[in-house]
C-alpha positions in Angstrom: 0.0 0.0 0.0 2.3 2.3 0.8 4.8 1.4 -1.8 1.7 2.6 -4.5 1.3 6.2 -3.1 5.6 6.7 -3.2 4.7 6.2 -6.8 1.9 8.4 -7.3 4.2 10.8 -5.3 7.0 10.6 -7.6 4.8 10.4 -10.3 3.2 13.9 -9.2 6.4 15.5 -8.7 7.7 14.6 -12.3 4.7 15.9 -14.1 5.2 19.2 -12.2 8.5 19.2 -12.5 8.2 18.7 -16.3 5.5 21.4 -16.6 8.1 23.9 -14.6 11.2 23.0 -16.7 8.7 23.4 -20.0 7.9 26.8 -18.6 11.5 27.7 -18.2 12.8 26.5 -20.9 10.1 28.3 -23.0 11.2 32.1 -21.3 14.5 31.1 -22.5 13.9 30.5 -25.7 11.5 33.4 -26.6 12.1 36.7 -25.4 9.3 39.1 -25.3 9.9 42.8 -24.6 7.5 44.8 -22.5 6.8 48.3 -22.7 5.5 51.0 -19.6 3.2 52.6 -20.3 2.0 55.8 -19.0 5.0 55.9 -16.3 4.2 57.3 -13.1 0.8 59.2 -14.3 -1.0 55.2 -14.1 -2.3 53.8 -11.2 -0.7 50.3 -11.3 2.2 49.0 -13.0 0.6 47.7 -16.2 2.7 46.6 -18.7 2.2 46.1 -22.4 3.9 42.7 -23.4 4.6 42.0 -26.8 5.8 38.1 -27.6 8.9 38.1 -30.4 8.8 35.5 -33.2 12.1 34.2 -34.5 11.0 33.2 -38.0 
């Protein structure tokens, strides 16, 4: 019994582990820029985010 939860365990962790490195390596590999807009006259910190393609 308890040797099928360690498995579900490890199982769990390496699909979140997976979607984390996917994540990374994705900001790696595309870098978007972001623009501020509106400085210091906005209420926030909103940013405009635009995604680069390398085509």
């Amino acid at each position: 019994m308890k040797l099928k939860i360690f498995r579900w365990i490890i199982v769990v962790v390496l699909v979140i582990g997976a979607f984390v490195l996917g994540i990374e390596f994705q900001k790696f590999t595309e870098p978007d820029s972001c623009l501020d807009m509106g400085g210091d006259r906005s209420i926030g910190s909103h940013q405009i985010c635009i995604s680069t393609d390398h085509d």
